[in-house]
C-alpha positions as CSV (number, residue, x, y, z in Angstrom):
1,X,97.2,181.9,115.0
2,X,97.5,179.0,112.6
3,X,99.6,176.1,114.4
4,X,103.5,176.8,113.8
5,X,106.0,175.5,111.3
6,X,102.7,172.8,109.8
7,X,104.7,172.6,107.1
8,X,107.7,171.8,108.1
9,X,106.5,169.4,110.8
10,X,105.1,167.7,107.9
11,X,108.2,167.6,106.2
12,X,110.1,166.0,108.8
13,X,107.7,163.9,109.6
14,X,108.2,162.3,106.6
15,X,111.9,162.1,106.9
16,X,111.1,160.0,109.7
17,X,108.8,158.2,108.7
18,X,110.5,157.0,106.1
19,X,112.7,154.8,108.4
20,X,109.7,152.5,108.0
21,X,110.5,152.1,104.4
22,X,113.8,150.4,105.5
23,X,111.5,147.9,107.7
24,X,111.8,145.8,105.2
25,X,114.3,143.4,106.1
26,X,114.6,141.5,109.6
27,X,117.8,142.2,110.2
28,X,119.2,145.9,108.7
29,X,122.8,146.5,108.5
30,X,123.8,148.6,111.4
31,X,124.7,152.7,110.1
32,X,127.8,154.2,111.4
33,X,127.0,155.6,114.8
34,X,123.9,156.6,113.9
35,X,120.8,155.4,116.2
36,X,119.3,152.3,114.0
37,X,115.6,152.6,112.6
38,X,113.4,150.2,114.1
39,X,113.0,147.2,112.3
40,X,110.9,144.3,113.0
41,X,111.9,140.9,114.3
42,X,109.2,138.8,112.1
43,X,108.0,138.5,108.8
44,X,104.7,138.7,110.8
45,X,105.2,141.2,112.9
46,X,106.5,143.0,109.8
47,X,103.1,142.2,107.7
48,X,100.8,143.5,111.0
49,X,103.0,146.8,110.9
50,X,102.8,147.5,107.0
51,X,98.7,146.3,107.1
52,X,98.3,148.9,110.1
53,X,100.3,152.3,108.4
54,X,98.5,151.2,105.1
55,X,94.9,151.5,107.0
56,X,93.3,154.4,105.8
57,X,90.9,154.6,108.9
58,X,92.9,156.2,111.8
59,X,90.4,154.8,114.0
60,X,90.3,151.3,113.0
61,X,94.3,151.9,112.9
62,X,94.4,153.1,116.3
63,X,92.6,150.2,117.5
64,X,94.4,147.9,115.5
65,X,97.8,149.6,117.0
66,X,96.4,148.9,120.5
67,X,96.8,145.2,119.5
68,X,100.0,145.5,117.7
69,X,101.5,146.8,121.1
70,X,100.1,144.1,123.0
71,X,101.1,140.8,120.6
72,X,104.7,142.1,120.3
73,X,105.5,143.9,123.5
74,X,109.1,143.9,122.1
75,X,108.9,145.2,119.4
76,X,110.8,148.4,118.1
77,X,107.8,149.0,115.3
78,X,105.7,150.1,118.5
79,X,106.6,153.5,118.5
80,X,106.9,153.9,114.9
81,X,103.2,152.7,114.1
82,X,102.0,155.9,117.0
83,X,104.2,158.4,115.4
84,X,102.5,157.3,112.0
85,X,99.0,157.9,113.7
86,X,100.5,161.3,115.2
87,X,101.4,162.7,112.1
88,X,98.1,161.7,110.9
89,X,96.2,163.6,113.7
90,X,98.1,166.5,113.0
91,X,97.6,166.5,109.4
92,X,94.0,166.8,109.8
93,X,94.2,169.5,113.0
94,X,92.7,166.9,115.4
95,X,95.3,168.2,118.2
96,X,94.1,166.2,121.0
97,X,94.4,162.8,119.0
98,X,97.9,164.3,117.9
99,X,99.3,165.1,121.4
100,X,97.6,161.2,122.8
101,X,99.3,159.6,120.0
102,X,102.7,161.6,120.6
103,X,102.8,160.2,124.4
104,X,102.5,156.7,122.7
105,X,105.3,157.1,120.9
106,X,107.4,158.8,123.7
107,X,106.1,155.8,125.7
108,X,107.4,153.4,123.6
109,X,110.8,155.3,123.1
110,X,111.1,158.8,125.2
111,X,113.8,160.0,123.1
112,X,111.9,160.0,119.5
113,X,113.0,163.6,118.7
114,X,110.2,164.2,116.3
115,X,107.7,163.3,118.6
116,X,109.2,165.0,121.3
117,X,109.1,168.5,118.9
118,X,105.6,167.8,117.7
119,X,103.9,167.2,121.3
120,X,105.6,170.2,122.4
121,X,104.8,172.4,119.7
122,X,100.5,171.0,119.7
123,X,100.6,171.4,123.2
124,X,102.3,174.8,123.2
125,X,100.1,175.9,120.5
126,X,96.8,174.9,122.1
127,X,96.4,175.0,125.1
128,X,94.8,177.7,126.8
129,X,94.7,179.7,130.1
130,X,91.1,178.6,130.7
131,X,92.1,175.0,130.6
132,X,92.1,173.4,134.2
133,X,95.4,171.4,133.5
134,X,97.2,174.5,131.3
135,X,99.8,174.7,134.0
136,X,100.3,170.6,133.9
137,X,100.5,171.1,130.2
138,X,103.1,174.0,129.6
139,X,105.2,171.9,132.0
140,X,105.1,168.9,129.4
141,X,105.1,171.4,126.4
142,X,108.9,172.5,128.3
143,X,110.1,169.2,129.7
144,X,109.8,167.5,126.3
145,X,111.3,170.4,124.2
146,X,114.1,170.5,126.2
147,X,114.5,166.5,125.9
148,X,114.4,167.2,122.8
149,X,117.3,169.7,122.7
150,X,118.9,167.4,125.6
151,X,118.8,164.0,123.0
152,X,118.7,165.2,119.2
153,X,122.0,163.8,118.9
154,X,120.8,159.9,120.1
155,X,117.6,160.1,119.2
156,X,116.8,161.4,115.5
157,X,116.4,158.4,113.5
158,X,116.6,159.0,110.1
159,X,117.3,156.4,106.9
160,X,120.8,154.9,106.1
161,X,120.9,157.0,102.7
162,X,120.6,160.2,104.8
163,X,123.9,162.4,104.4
164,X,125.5,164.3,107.3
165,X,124.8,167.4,105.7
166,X,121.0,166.5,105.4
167,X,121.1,165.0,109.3
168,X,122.7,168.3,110.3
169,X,119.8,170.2,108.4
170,X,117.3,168.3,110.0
171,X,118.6,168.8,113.6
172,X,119.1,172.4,113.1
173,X,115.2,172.9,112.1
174,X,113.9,170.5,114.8
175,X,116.7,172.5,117.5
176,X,114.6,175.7,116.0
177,X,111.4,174.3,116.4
178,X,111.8,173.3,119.9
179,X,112.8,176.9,120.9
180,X,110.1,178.1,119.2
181,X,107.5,175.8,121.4
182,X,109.2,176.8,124.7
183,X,108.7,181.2,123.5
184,X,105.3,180.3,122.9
185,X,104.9,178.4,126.1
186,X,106.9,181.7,127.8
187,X,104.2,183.6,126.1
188,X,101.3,182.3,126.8
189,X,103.0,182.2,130.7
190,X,103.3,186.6,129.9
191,X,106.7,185.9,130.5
192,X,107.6,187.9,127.6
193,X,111.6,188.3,128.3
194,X,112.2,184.3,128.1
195,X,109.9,184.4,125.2
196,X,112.3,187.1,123.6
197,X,115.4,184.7,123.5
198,X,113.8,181.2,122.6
199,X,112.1,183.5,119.8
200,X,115.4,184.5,118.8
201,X,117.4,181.4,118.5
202,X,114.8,180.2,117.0
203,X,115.1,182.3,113.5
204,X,119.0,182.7,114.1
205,X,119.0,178.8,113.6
206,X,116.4,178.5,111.2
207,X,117.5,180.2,107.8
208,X,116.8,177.7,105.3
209,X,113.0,177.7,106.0
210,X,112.4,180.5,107.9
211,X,109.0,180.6,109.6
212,X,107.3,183.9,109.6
213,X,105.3,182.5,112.8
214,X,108.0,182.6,114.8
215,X,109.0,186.3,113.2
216,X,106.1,187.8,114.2
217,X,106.5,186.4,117.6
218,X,109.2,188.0,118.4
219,X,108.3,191.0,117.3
220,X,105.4,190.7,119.7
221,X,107.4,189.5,122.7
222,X,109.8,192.6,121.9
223,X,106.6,195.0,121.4
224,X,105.3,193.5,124.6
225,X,108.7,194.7,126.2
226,X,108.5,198.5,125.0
227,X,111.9,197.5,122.6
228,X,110.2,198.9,119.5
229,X,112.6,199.8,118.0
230,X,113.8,196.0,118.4
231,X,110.7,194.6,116.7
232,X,110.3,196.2,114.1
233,X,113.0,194.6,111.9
234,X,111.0,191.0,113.3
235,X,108.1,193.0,112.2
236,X,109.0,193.8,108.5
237,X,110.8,190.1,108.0
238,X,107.0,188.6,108.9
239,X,105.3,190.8,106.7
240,X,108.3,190.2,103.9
241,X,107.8,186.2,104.4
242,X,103.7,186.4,103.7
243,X,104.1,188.9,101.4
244,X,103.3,186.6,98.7
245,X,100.7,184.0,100.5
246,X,98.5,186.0,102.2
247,X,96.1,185.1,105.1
248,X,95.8,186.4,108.2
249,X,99.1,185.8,109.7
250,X,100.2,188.5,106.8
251,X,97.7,190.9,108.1
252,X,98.5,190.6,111.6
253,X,102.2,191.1,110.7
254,X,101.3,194.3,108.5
255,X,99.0,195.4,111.7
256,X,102.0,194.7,114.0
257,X,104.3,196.6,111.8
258,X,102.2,199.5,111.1
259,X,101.6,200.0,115.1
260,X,105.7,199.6,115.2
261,X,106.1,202.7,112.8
262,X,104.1,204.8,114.4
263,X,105.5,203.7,118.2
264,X,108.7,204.7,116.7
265,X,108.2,207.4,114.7
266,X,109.6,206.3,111.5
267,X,107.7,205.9,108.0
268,X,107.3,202.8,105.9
269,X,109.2,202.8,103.1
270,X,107.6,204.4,99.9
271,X,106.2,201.1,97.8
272,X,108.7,200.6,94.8
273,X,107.1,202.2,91.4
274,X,105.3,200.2,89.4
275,X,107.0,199.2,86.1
276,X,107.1,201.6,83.1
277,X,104.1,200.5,80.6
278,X,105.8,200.6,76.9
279,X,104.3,203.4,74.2
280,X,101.9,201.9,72.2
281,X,103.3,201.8,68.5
């Protein structure tokens, strides 16, 4: 299985990210109620931050972040310059690197929703029963989804220009996500029942981008249950969200579906005709 919601981690990454774009002045005007994006207390400390995110070697960045942390031990940029490196990591699949550089931020500021989602998810995502520490890991995977859940509302950070609407967006998908890292993590744990509802709320809250992942997960933890009959509607909304991309998650939600019909004794629908081809003149 690819790594879930990539693309919408992505995404929101960015909308987070972009708080460093308003790290431009030293002292911000304060939003509303809204938890402040970290801003820097120097023009210096400024000019370290922007020369670190603008390094295009993550290792050279990583070391020069190491620094960063140590000359301004204060500073609220601290986190911000890890979660830059995270979602670099995790751009180029280097989970590991991703899941380091996600305790970094959580370090630096243990309510950093994003990173809170993100570590969960990697870690729910890769790690394996053969790994010595998987049980030490799921634990983390669950402790920081849940913070997650626990602090969405103090500690999404998101630019001034942001609307409510757009902040309420953004929380819903993140709420999603996490429920989706804690099914896996119930998965992988062949607890298949607490799998079933964290898969659920997960695509009852996630509509606007609905992650076929997570579909065919619950069609799996419902399968793995004997509710056929349940799973095959999770079933047919995976293979209708690949439908047009492809790849083997489609294939393994057409395989998944196919074994659905035949537990249940019902027949695919007939495929639609193709269209009528005009006489020739």
């Amino acid at each position: 299985m690819k790594p879930i919601a990539i693309t919408t981690l992505l995404l929101l990454g960015l909308v987070a990210m972009a708080a460093a774009q308003t790290v431009t002045t030293l002292n911000p005007p304060p939003t509303s109620n809204r938890k402040p994006p970290p801003a820097a207390k120097t023009a210096e400390e400024h000019a370290a931050y922007q020369a670190i995110a603008g390094n295009p070697d993550p290792t050279a960045a990583e070391a020069a972040a190491k620094d960063f942390a140590a000359k301004y031990p204060q500073s609220e940029l601290r986190s911000l310059v890890y979660f830059n490196l995270m979602t670099r990591y995790q751009r180029t699949n280097n989970d590991d690197k991703a899941i380091e550089m996600g305790r970094k931020v959580l370090q630096f500021d243990p309510d950093h929703t994003i990173a809170l989602v993100m570590t969960a998810t990697v870690l729910a995502e890769r790690t394996r029963d053969t790994d010595l520490d998987h049980d030490a890991r799921f634990t983390e995977a669950m402790q920081d989804a849940q913070h997650a859940l626990d602090s969405i509302d103090t500690g999404l950070v998101v630019r001034a220009d942001v609307t409510d609407e757009q902040l309420k967006a953004a929380k819903t998908i993140l709420i999603s996500m996490a429920h989706a890292a804690m099914g896996m993590v119930e998965m992988k744990k062949k607890d298949p029942a607490a799998a079933e509802k964290h898969f659920r709320t997960a695509v009852e809250l996630n509509t606007a981008q609905p992650d076929a992942v997570v579909w065919l997960r619950l069609a799996l933890a419902l399968d793995q249950q004997k509710k056929y009959a349940e799973a095959l509607p999770a079933a047919n909304r995976a293979v209708e969200l690949t439908a047009a991309t492809g790849g083997a998650i489609a294939n393994s939600a057409k395989q998944e579906q196919s074994r659905l019909y035949t537990l249940t004794g019902q027949k695919p629908p007939a495929p639609a005709p193709a269209p009528a081809t005009p006489p020739k003149s």
